[in-house]
N, C-alpha and C positions, 0 to 999 in steps of 0.2 A: 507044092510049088516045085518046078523043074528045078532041073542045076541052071539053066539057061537064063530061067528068069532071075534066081537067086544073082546071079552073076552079071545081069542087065541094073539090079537093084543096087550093085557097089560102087562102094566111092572109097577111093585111096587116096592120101595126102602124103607125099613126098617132101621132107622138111631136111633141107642140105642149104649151107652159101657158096658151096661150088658148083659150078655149071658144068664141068667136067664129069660129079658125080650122079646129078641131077640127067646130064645125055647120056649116062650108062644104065640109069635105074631107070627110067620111067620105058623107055622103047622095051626093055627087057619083061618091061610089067605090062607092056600094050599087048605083046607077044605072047605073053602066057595067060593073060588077061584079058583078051579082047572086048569085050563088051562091057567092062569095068568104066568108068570115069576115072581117069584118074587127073588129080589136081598137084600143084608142086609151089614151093616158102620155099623163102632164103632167111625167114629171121623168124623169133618167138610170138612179136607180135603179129605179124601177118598170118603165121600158121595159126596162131588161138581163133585168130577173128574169123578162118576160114573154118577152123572146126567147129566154130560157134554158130557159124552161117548152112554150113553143108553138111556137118554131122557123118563123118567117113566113118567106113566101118573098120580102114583099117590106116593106121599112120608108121611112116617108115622116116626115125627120130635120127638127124646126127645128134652126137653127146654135146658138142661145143659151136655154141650157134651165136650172131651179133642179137641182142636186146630186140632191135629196130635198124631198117635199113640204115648202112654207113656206119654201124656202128660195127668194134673187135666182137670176136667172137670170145665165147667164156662157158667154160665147162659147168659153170654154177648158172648158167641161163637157163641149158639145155636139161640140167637136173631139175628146174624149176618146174622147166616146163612141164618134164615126162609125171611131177608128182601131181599139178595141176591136172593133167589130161586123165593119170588115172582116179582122182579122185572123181572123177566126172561121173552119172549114174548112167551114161549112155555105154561104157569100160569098152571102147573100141579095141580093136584088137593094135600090139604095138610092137613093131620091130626096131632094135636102137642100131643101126649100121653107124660105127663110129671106128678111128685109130685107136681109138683108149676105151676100153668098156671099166675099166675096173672103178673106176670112181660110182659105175651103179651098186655097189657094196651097201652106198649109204642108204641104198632105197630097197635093202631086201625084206627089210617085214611089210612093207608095201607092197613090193612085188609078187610075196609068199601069199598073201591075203587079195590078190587080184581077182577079181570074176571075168575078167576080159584074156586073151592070149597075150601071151608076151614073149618075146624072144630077141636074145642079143647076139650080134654077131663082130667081130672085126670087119671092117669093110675091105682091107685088103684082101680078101677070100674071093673064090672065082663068083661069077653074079649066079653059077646054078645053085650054089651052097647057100647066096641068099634068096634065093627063091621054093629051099624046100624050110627055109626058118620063117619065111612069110606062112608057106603051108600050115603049119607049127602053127602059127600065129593067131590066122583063120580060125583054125578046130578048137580054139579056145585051152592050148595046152601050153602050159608053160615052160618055159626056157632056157636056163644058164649054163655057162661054162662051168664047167669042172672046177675051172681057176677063182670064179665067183661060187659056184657053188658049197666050198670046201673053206668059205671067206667064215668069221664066227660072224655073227651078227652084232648090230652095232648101236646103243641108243641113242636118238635126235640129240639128245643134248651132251652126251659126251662128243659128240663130232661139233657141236657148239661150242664145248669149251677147246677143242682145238682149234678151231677157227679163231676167235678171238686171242690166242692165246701165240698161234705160230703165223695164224695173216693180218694180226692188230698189234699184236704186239704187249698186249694186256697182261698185266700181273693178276695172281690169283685171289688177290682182294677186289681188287677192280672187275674181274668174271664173275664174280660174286654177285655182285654191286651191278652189273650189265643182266644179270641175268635173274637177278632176285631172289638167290639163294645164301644160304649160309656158307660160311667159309670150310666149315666142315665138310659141307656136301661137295665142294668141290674137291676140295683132297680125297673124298671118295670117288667122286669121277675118276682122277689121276688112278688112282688104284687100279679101276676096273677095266680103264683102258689098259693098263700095263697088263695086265692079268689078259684081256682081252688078246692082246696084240704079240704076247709073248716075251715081254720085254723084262728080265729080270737084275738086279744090281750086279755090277762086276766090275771090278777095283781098274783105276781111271778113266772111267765112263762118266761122261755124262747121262743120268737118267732122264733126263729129260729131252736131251737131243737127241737118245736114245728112243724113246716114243714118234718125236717129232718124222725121225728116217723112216721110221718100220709106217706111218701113218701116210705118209706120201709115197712111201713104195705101193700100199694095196687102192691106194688113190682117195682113202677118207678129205685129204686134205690139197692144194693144187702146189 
C-alpha cells in the first residue's frame, strides 16, 4: 500500500474546548496532512462517541477537558479519558497537547506497556514541535519528557489513598474502610509514597503536608 493511500485511510480526532486551539491545530494538520480526515471534541463524551463511531488512527488529547458540553473542564476527565482510549484494542496512536502534562505520571505503567504511539507535549511549543511528536506518535514510538520520564512510578492506589485523603478529606480508618483494606495496608501506602516521592521527617514538619506539596508539585494530585 502506497504512503498516499495509507494517508487517504487516516482519521485524526482533535479533542480541545478551546476554539482558539482547535483553529491552530487542525489547519496545521490539513497542511501536513492533506488527505487525512481529520475530525475535532470539545468534551469527553463526544470525543469517546466519536472514537467509537470512526475509529481514528490517531487522537490529539488536551489533559483537562468538561465531562459533556457546558460543563468545567477537569484534569481527572481528561486522565479518564486517555486511560479509556488506551485500553481500547484498536491502541490509536495518542498525542496529549496540554499546559500541564505532568499529572500523566499517574498513567506511566500504562503508558510504558502501550502497543499504540504516544507522545506528550506542552501546547505552548511552536505548532512545528507538535507536528514532529504527531510523527513520533504515528510510527508507533513512545514519548515523554525528561521531566516525566525521570518521574518514579506510582501505584493506582497509592494515588487513591491520596485523593481521598488530600481531595475528601478522609482519615486513614475511613481510606481503609473506602477502599477495603486494612489499616495496616494503608500506613504502608503512606510509607511508600514517602519513600516514593522523597519525603523524609525533619523536625517541625509536618509529614504529611509534607507528601501532600511534593504530590501536587509532580501533579499525582490537583
Amino acid at each position: 500500500m502506497s504512503q498516499e493511500t495509507k494517508q487517504n485511510l487516516q482519521k485524526f480526532l482533535v479533542i480541545d474546548d478551546h476554539e482558539a486551539i482547535l483553529q491552530g491545530t487542525i489547519p496545521a494538520l490539513q497542511e501536513k496532512y492533506p488527505q487525512a480526515e481529520i475530525l475535532a471534541a470539545q468534551d469527553a463524551q463526544t470525543a469517546y462517541q466519536q472514537f467509537e463511531h470512526y475509529h481514528p488512527d490517531l487522537l490529539i488529547v488536551d489533559l483537562c477537558l468538561p465531562e459533556k458540553p457546558q460543563a468545567p473542564a477537569q484534569i481527572e476527565v481528561g486522565i479518564q479519558l486517555i486511560r479509556t482510549l488506551m485500553s481500547s484494542p484498536l491502541a490509536p496512536s495518542l498525542v496529549v497537547l496540554s499546559t500541564n502534562i505532568k499529572p500523566l505520571v499517574r498513567l506511566k505503567p500504562i503508558i510504558n506497556a502501550y502497543e499504540g504511539g504516544f507522545a506528550a507535549m506542552d501546547k505552548s511549543l511552536p505548532i512545528r514541535e507538535m507536528l514532529k511528536f504527531i510523527d513520533l506518535a504515528l510510527r508507533g514510538s513512545i514519548y515523554l519528557s525528561s521531566e516525566l520520564r525521570s518521574r518514579p512510578e506510582f501505584d493506582r492506589k497509592w494515588i487513591e489513598v491520596l485523593k481521598l485523603k488530600y481531595e475528601e478529606g478522609l482519615t486513614d480508618k475511613a481510606i481503609a474502610q473506602r477502599m477495603n483494606l486494612s489499616d495496616r495496608t494503608v500506613r504502608n501506602y503512606w510509607i511508600r509514597l514517602q519513600d516514593a516521592l522523597g519525603i523524609y521527617d525533619e523536625p517541625g514538619k509536618e509529614l504529611r503536608i509534607q507528601i501532600e506539596i511534593a504530590a501536587r508539585k509532580i501533579g499525582l494530585i490537583n
